[in-house]
C-alpha positions in Angstrom: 140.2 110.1 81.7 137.5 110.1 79.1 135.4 112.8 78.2 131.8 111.8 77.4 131.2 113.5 73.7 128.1 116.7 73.6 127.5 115.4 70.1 124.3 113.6 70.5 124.4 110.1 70.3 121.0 109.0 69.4 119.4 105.3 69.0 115.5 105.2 69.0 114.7 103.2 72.6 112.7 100.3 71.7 112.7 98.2 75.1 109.9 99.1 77.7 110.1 101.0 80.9 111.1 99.8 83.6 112.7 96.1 83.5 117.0 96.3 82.9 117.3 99.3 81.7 115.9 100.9 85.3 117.8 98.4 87.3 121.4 99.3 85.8 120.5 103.2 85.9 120.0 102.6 89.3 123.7 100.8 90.1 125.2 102.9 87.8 124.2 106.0 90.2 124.6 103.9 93.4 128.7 103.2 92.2 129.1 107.1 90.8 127.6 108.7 94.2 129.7 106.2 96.4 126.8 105.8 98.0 126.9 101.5 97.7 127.2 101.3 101.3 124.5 103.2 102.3 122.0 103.4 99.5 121.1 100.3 99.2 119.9 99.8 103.0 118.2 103.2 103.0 116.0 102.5 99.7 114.6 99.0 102.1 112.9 101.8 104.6 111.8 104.4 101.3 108.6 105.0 101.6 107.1 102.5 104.3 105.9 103.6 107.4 109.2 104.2 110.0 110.9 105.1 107.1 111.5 108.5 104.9 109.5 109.7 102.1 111.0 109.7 98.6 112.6 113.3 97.8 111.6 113.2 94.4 107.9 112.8 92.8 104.9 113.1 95.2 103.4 110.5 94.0 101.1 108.6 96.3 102.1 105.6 98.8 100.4 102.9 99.3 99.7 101.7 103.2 100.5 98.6 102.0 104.3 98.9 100.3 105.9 96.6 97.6 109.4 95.3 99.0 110.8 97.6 97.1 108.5 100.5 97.4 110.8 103.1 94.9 111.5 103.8 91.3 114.2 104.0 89.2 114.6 108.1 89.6 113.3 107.7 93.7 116.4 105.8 93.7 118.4 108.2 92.1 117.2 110.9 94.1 118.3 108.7 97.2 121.7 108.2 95.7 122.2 111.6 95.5 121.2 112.4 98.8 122.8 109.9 100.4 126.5 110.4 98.4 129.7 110.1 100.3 131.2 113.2 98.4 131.5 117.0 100.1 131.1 120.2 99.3 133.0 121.6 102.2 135.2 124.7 103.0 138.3 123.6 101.0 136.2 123.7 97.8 135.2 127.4 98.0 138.7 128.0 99.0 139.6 126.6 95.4 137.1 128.1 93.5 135.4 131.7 92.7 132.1 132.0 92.0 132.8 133.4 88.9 134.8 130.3 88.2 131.8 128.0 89.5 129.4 129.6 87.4 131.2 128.6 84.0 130.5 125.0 85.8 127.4 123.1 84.4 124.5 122.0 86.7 125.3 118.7 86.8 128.9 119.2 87.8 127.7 121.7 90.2 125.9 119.3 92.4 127.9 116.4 91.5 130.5 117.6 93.9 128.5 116.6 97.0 126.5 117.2 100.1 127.0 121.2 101.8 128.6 120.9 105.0 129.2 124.3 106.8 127.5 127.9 106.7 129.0 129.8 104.3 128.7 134.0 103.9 130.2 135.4 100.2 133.2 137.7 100.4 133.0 140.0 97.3 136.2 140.7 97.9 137.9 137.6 97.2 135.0 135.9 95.4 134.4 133.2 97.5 132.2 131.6 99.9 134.2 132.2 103.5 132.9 129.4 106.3 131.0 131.3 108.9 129.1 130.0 112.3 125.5 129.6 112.7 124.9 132.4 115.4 126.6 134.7 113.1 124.4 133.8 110.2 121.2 133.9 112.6 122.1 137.6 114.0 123.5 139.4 110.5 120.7 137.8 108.6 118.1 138.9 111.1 119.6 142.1 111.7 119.4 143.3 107.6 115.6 141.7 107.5 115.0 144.3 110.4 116.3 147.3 108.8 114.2 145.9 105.0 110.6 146.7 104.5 108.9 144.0 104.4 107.0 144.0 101.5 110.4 144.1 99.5 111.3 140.8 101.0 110.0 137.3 99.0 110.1 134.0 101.2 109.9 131.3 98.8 109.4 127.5 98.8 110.6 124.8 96.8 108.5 121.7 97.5 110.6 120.0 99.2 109.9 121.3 103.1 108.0 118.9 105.5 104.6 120.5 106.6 106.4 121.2 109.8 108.8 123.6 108.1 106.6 124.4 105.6 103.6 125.7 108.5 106.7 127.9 110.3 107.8 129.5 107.1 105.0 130.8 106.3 103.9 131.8 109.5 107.9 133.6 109.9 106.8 135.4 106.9 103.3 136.6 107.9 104.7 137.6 111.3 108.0 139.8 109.8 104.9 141.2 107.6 105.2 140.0 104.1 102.4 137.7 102.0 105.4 137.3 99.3 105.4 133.4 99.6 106.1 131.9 96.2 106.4 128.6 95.6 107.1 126.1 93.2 103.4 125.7 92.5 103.3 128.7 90.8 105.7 126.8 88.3 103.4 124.1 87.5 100.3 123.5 89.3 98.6 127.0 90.1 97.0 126.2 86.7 95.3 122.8 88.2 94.6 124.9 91.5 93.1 127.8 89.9 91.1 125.9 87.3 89.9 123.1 90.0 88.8 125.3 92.5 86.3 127.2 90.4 85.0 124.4 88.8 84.4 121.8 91.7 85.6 123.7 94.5 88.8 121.7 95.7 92.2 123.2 94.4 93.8 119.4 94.3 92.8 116.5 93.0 90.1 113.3 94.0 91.4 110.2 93.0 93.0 108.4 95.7 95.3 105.3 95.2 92.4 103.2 95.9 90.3 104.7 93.0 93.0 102.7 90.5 91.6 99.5 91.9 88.1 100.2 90.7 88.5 102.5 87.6 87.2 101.5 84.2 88.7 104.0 82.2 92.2 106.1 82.5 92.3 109.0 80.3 96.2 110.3 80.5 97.4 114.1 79.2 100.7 116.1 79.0 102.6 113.6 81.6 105.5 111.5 81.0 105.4 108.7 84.0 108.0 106.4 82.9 110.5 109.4 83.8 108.3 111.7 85.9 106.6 109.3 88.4 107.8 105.9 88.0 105.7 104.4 90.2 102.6 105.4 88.9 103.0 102.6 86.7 102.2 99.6 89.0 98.7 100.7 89.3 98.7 101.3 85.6 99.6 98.3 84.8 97.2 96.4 87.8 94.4 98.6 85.9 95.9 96.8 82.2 95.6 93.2 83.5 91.9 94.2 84.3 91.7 95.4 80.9 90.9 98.8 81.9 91.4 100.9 78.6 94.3 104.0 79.2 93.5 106.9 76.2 96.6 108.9 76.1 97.2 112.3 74.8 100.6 113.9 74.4 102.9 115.3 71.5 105.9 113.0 72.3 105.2 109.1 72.2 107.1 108.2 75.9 108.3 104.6 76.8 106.3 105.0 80.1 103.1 105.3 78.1 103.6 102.1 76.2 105.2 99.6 77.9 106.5 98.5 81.3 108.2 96.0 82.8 108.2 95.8 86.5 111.8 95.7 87.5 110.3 93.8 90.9 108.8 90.7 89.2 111.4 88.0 88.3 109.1 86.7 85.6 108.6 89.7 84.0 112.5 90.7 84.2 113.5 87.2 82.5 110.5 86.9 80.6 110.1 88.1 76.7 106.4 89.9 77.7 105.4 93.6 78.7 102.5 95.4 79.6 100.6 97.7 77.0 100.0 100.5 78.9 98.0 102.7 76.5 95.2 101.8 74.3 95.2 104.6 72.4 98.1 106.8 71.7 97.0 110.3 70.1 100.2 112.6 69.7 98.2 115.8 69.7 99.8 119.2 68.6 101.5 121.2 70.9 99.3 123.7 72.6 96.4 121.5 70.7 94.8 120.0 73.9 92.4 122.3 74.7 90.8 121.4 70.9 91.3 117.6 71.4 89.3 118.0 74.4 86.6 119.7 72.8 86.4 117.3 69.7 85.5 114.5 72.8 83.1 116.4 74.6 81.6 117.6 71.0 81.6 113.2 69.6 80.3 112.8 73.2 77.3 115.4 72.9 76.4 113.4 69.4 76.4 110.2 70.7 73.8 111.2 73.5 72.2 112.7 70.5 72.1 110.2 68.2 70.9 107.4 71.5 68.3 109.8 72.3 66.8 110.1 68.9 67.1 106.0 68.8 65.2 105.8 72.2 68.4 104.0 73.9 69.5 105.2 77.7 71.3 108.7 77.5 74.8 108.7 77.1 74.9 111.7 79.5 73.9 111.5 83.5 71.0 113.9 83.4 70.7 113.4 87.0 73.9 114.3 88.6 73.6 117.0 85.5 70.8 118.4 86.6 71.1 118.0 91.0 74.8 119.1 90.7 76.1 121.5 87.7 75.4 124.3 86.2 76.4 125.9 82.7 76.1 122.9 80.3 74.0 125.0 78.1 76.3 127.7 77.2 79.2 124.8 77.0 77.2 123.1 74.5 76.4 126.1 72.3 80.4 126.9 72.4 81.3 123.6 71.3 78.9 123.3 68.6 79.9 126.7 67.1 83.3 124.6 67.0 83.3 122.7 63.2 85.2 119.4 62.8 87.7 121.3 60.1 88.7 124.0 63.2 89.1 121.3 66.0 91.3 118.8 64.0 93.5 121.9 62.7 93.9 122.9 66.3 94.8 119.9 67.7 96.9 118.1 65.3 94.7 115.0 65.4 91.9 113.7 63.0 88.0 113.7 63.5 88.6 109.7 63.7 90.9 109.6 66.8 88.5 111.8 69.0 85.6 109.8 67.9 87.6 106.8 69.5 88.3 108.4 72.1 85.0 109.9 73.1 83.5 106.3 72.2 85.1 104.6 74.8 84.6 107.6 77.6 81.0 107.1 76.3 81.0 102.9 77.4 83.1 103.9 80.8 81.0 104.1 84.3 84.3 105.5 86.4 86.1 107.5 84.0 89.1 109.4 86.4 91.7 111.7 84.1 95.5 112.5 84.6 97.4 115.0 83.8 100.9 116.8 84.3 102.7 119.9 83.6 102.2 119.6 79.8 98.8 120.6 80.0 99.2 123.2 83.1 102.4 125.6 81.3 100.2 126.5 78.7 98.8 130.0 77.7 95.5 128.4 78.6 96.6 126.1 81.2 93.7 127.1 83.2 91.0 126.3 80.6 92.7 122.9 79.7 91.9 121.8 83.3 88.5 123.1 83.6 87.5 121.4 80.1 89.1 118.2 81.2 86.7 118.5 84.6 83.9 119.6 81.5 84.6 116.0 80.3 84.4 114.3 83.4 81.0 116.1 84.4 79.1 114.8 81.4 79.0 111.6 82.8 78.8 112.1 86.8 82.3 111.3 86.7 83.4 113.0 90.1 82.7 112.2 93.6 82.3 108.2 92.9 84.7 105.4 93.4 87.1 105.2 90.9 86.3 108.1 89.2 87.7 111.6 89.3 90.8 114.4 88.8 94.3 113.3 89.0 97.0 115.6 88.5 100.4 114.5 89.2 102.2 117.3 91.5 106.0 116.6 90.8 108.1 118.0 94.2 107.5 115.7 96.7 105.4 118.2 99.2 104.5 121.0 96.8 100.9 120.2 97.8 101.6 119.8 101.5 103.0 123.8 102.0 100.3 125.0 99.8 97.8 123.2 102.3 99.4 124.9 105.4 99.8 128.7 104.2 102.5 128.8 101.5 100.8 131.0 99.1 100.8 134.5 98.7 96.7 135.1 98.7 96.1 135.9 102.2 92.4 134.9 101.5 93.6 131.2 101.4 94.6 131.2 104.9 93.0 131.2 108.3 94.2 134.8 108.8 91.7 135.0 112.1 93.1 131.7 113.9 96.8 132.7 112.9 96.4 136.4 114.9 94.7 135.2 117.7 96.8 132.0 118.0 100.2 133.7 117.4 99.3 137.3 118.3 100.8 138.2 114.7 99.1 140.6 112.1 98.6 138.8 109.0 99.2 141.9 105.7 95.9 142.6 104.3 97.4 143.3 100.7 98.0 139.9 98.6 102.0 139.3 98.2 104.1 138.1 95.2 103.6 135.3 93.7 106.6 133.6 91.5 105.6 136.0 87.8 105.7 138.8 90.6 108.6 138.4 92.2 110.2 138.7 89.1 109.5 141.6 87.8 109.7 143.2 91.3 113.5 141.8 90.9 114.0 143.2 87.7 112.0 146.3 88.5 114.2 146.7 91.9 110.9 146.7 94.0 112.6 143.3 95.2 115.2 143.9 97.6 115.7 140.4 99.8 115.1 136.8 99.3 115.1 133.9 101.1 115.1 130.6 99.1 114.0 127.6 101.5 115.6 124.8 98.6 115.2 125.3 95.2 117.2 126.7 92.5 114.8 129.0 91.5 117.3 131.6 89.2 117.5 128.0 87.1 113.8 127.1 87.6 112.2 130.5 86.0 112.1 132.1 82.8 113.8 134.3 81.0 116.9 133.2 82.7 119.3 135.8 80.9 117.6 139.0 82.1 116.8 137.2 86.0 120.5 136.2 86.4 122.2 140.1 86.1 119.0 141.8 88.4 120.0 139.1 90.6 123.0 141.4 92.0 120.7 143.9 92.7 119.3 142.7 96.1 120.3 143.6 99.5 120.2 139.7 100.6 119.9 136.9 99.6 119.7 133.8 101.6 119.8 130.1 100.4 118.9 126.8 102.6 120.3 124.2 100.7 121.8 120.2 100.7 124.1 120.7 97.4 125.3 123.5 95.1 123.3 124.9 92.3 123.8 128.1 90.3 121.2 130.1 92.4 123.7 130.2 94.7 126.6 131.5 92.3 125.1 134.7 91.6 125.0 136.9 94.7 124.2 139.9 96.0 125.1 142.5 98.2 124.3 140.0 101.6 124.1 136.2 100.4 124.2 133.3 102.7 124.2 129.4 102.0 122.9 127.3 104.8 123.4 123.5 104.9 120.5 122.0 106.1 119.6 118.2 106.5 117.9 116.4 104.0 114.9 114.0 104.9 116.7 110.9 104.5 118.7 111.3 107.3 118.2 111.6 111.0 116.6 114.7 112.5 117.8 115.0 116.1 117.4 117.5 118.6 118.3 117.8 122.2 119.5 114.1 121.2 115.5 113.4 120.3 115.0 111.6 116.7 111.9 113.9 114.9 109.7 112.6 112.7 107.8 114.8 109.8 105.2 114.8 107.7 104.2 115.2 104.5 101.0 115.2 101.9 100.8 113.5 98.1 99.7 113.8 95.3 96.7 112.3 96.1 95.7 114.3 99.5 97.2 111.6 101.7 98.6 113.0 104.9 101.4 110.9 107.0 104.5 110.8 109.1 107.8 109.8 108.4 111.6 109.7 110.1 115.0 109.9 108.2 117.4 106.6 108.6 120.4 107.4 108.1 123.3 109.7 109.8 124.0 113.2 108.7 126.5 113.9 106.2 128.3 116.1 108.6 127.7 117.4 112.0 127.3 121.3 111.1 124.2 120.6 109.0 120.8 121.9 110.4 117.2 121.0 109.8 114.9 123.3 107.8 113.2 123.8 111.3 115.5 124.7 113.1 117.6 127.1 110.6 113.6 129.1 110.6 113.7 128.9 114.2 116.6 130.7 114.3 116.4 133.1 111.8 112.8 134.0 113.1 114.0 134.7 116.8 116.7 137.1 115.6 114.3 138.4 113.4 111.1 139.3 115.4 110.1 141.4 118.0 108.8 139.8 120.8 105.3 140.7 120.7 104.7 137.1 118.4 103.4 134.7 120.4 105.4 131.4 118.8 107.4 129.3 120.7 109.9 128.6 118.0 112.5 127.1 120.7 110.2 124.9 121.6 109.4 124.3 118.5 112.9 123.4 117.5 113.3 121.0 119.7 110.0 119.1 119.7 108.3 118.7 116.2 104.9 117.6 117.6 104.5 121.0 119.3 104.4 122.3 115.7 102.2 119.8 114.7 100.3 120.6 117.2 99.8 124.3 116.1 99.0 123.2 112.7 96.1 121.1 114.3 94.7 124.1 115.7 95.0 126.2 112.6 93.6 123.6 110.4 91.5 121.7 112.8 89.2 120.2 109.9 92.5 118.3 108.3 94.5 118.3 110.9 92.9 117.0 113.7 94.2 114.2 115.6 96.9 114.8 113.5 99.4 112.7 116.0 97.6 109.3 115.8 96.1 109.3 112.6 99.4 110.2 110.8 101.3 106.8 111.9 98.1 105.0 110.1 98.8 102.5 107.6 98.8 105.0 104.7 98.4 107.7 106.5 94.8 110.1 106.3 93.4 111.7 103.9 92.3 115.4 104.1 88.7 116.1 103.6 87.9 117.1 99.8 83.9 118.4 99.4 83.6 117.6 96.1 84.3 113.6 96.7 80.9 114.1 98.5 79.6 115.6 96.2 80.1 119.0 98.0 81.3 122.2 95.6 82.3 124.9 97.1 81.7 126.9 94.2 80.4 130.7 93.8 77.5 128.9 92.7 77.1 125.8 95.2 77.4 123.4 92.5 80.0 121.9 90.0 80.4 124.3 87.3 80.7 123.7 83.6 83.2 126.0 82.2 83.8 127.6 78.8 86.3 128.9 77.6 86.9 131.9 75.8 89.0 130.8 72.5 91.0 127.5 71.4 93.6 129.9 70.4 96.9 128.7 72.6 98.8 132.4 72.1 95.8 134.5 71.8 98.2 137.6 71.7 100.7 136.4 69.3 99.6 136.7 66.0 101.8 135.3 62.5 101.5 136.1 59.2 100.1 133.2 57.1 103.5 132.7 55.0 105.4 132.4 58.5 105.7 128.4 58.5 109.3 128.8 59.9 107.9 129.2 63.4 107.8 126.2 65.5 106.3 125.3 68.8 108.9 124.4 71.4 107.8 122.9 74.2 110.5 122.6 77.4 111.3 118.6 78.7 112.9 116.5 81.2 115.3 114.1 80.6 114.7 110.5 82.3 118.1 111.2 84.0 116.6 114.0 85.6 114.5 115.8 88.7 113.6 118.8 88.2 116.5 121.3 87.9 118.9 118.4 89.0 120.7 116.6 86.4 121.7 113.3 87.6 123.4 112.8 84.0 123.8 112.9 80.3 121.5 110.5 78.7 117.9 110.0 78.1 117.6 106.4 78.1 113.9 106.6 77.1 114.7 108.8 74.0 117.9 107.2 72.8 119.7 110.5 72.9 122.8 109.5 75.2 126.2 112.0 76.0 124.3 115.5 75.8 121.5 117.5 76.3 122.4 120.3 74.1 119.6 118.5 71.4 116.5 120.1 69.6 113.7 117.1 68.7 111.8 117.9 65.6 109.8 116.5 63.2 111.6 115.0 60.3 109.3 116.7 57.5 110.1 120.2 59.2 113.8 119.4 59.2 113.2 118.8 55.7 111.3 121.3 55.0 113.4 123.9 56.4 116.7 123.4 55.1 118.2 121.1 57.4 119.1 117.5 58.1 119.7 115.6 61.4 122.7 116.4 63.0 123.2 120.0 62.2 123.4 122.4 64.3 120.9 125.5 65.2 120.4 128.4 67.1 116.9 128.7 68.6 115.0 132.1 69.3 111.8 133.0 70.4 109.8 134.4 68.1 107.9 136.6 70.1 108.6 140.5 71.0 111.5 140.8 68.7 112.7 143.7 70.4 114.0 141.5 73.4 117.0 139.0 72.1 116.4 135.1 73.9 117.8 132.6 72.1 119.8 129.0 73.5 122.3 127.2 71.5 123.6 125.6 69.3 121.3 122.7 69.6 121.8 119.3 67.2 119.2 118.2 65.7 117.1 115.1 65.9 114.9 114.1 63.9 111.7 112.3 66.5 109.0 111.3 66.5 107.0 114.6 67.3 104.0 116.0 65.3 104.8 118.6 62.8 105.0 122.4 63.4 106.2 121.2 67.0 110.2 120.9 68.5 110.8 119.8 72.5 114.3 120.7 73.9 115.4 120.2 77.7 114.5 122.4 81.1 115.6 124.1 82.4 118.3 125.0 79.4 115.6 126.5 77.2 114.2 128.4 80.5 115.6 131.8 78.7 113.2 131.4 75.5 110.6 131.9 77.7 109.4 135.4 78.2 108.0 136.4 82.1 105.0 137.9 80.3 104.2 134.3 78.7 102.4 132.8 81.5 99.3 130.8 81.6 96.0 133.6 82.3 94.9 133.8 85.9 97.8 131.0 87.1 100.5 133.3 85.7 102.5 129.8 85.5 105.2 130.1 82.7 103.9 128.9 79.1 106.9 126.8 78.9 105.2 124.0 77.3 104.2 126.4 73.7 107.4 128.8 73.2 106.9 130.2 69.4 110.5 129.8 68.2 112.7 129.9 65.1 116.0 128.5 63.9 119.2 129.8 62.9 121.9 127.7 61.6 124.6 127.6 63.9 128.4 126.2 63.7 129.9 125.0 67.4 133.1 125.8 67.9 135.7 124.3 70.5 133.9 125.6 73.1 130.2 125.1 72.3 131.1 121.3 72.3 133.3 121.4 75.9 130.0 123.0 77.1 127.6 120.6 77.7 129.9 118.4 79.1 133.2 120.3 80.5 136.0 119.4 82.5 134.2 119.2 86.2 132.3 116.6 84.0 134.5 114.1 83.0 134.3 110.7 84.3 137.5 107.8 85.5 
């Protein structure tokens, strides 16, 4: 056996995306998962209509498919799904938890596909194999004796809509509004900001938009690792010659070239596509001043046509039938010098003049953007002034044209669309109690920031997980992880092992459920289920292949039963009957959601599925004001409460990263092809003039803390440098390792999503011993 080395390995990538590299990625997952044999067949049916939809990104899918309609990390995800290894009963009689949890993430999941309810015996350590009416009775029977306000229900993203509309209404019925989800990780920052400014909490652009689009603006989202197949209609929209401006501190392969792994001439051929015509690395936490430097070269350049009695560069009429609050914009932005806004964002007066030139010669301007413009301190205003942008020019509610953020989980938008939130005020709380006969709480629940502090405050006392690994997916990991063993119950629904599950407490349950690739049957019925995208298209879907073992359950049906052992019988849901036929829940949605849902059962087997109605495509805001809103925002400071001294140039701006062998909290591997780092992920990337500058050279080793509320020790290491391609003042390490530097308190304002993207940090030098090298790479890691 060989172990792979933790000392980073690192060789700038200077092929595209896509193209050879993607293709052996792919086989080398297929041949480590064992999953040759049934892969293969089951990527043919990913994402087409009678097949499953992808478990990783939600991006959107076309009604028409490619023949290979999947990505490099779609395939991945599949593999991993779909892998003949086990995580059975054996295992946990070979292992302790406390044993497990010296295991690293990767190996964790590595092992294989859940296969039997399991309970934890404290006394022994261990998960014991239990049955599924004895996890049904004991679970319900502690929810009954819990208040429910003390009990969180929380959703990863991953739930159909089916699942996701009976979770929520379980939790609503027991009597709790404490329905986090992975939203508040991310997106709440999009939601929040979109729905005050144009009155939609999602975005616009559908997939068609891409075809008619003569201008991409791109911020704060890798696609060559994050959404893979985002980059066929990025590259269709390059052949037309359709400029791509892109904004972000790291320069990713996805964002300049691409080689579409399903076109024999490009695979054999020397060429690429250019994806971006303009690459501006702008400072970490800078966006919000880049933004504003457009908008303010934008506002000249209407000036200066005006004044030379050419057509207004601004759409006074849209302007002035559907928007309010340019005026006060305007005054902000001019109060904003050249000298501030290039200091702020890290780029030059130059490079925003571009940029706002071209914007300026665009009639269907639409913008994207991911997490690294969301997990900021002012996530929220970085959306609105993107929107600002947009509304200069009449650039929403017209074809090609419009928002686009990139949701990651593949139904993170769906749940929120059928109740997963914890704002009652979101929800149809009228249809639900007359329909159900249940008494929706009055008082707003926890969100994810809320749940905890009520963990680490105690207030917390059971949790439910419905997928996830959220004790890996939050911050400030090192203080969650010991208040974890202060609830009552905790209960995990789960396809593989993750380190939420390793950490119990006084009650904790693991349930094996089904995953989405495979086939859902019940009462010897195949179900289909349904999910929504990125880009608000709704549509139906069935899993293809055979369970990994016969004791696994569907997310349905393991809420069906918990909720019957749970609930009094005064709730009027038929959750048997929903078990057992799907479309009786889809049915119920219809009638709680008649406006998206209706006809729900036909229109969801259309080519492409439908598209859930969005006002402000019409031209319709539902806004306080009844009209598209132009928002300003208060400062362009990114930590408005953290304050340096002048002479403190040691501090760094971290911002958190995934790997391109990577989903989320799942590690699929080692190396980060589109980086050149390869054998580790215990790396820091920094500029090379800070290295420099502060004492150190690449390859050395660190210690990294936050530099924020002293009195509170987080630090992660020892990290090895590399020196990257990164501007300076700025570093990047991986999530979720780096998850502890984050504090709970440093959250975006009014989306409380973690600030994980601008973490003030310092260094330490640090020597590895023996240890620190086995760890990123350990035994359960190594490889034949």
């Amino acid at each position: 056996m060989s172990l792979i080395h933790p000392t980073a390995h690192f060789k700038p990538y200077l092929s595209a995306a896509g193209g050879w590299g993607s293709a052996r990625s792919v086989m080398q997952v297929l041949w480590r998962e064992q999953a040759l044999a049934t892969a293969p067949l089951a990527l043919f049916k990913q994402n087409k209509p009678k097949g499953f939809a992808c478990v990783s990104c939600a991006w959107g899918k076309p009604g028409n498919p490619h023949a290979l309609e999947f990505c490099e990390n779609g395939a991945k995800a599949t593999a991993w799904e779909l892998t003949r290894l086990r995580t059975g009963p054996e295992f946990f009689e070979r292992h302790t938890l406390s044993e497990l949890r010296t295991w690293t993430d990767h190996a964790l999941e590595q092992h294989g596909r859940l296969t039997h309810p399991m309970r934890y015996d404290p006394t022994s350590d261990r998960y014991r194999t239990t049955t599924w009416a004895e996890a049904y009775a004991a679970i319900g029977q502690q929810l009954k004796g819990l208040p429910p306000e003390q009990v969180v229900f929380y959703a990863s993203g991953r739930a159909s809509l089916e699942a996701s509309f009976m979770y929520q209404l379980f939790a609503r019925a027991y009597g709790s509004n404490n329905l986090p989800d992975s939203s508040n990780m991310c997106h709440e920052s999009t939601s929040v900001g979109l729905q005050e400014s144009i009155g939609v909490p999602v975005g616009t652009v559908t997939l068609e938009d891409f075809e008619h689009t003569d201008c991409i603006f791109f911020f704060g989202q890798n696609v060559g690792s994050n959404s893979p197949r985002m980059l066929h209609p990025l590259q269709e929209a390059r052949k037309r010659k359709v400029p791509i401006i892109t904004f972000n501190p790291l320069r990713e392969r996805g964002l300049e070239r691409f080689v579409n792994p399903q076109s024999p001439m490009e695979m054999i051929g020397p060429e690429s596509t250019v994806i971006s015509t303009q690459y501006h690395q702008v400072k970490i936490g800078g966006d919000l001043a880049a933004v504003t430097g457009i908008i303010k070269a934008v506002l000249e350049l209407d000036r200066q046509a005006r004044a030379a009695g050419q057509p207004a560069v601004l759409d006074d009429a849209f302007i002035a039938e559907h928007t309010d609050g340019l005026d006060a914009l305007r005054q902000w932005v001019d109060e904003h010098d050249w000298t501030c806004l290039e200091q702020h964002s890290g780029l030059t007066r130059g490079a925003l003049e571009a940029a706002a030139t071209v914007y300026a010669r665009s009639n269907r301007v639409m913008v994207i953007w991911g997490m690294g413009m969301t997990q900021h301190r002012k996530g929220v205003d970085n959306v609105q002034m993107m929107v600002n942008l947009l509304l200069l020019r009449g650039n929403i509610g017209k074809r090609g044209a419009g928002v686009c953020p990139v949701r990651g989980h593949s139904n993170v938008q769906g749940q929120r669309t059928v109740g997963i939130t914890e704002d009652p005020q979101k929800v149809p709380v009228d249809t639900l109690q007359a329909l159900f006969n249940i008494r929706v709480p009055a008082q707003k629940g926890r969100a994810t920031v809320e749940t905890c502090e009520g963990i680490l405050d105690g207030s917390v006392k059971g949790f439910i997980g419905l997928g996830g690994n959220f004790l890996r997916a939050i911050p400030d990991t090192d203080r969650m992880e010991p208040a974890w063993a202060s609830l009552e119950l905790s209960v995990q629904v789960a396809t593989k092992l993750n380190r939420t599950h390793l950490v119990p407490g006084g009650q904790t349950w693991l349930l094996p459920c089904l995953g989405h690739i495979e086939i859902d049957r019940q009462d010897g019925r195949e179900q289909v289920y349904s999910t929504e995208d990125s880009t608000g298209c709704l549509r139906a879907w069935q899993g293809t292949t055979e369970p990994a073992h016969d004791m696994l359950r569907s997310e349905v049906a393991i809420l069906a039963g918990l909720a019957e052992h749970t609930l009094d019988g005064d709730c009027n849901v038929p959750w048997d009957a929903w078990r057992h036929d799907y479309a009786l829940v889809r049915q119920a949605i219809s009638q709680t959601y008649p406006e998206i849902f209706h006809d729900m059962e036909t229109r969801m087997w259309q080519p492409g599925g439908f598209h859930r109605p969005l006002g402000a495509c019409k031209r319709e805001w539902h806004t306080d004001t009844g009209t598209a809103r132009f928002m300003t925002p208060a400062s362009l400071e990114e930590n408005p409460d953290v304050t340096f001294d002048g002479e403190r140039r040691e501090v760094l701006q971290l911002m958190t990263l995934r790997s391109n062998d990577q989903f989320n909290t799942t590690v699929y591997g080692y190396d980060d092809r589109f980086r050149g780092v390869k054998g580790t992920r215990s790396v820091l990337f920094m500029n090379r003039d800070d290295v420099v500058r502060l004492g150190y050279a690449p390859g050395d080793w660190v210690t990294v803390r936050t530099a924020i509320e002293p009195e509170v020790r987080r630090e992660v290491g020892p990290l090895q440098i590399i020196a990257y391609d990164i501007p300076q003042g700025c570093a990047a390490a991986y999530y979720p390792e780096c998850n502890p530097l984050v504090p709970l308190w440093h959250h975006a304002e009014r989306s409380k999503v973690p600030a994980s993207k601008s973490v003030p940090v310092t260094l330490q030098r640090a020597q590895p011993n023996r240890a620190d090298l086995a760890r990123a790479v350990p035994e359960h890691d190594q490889v034949m």
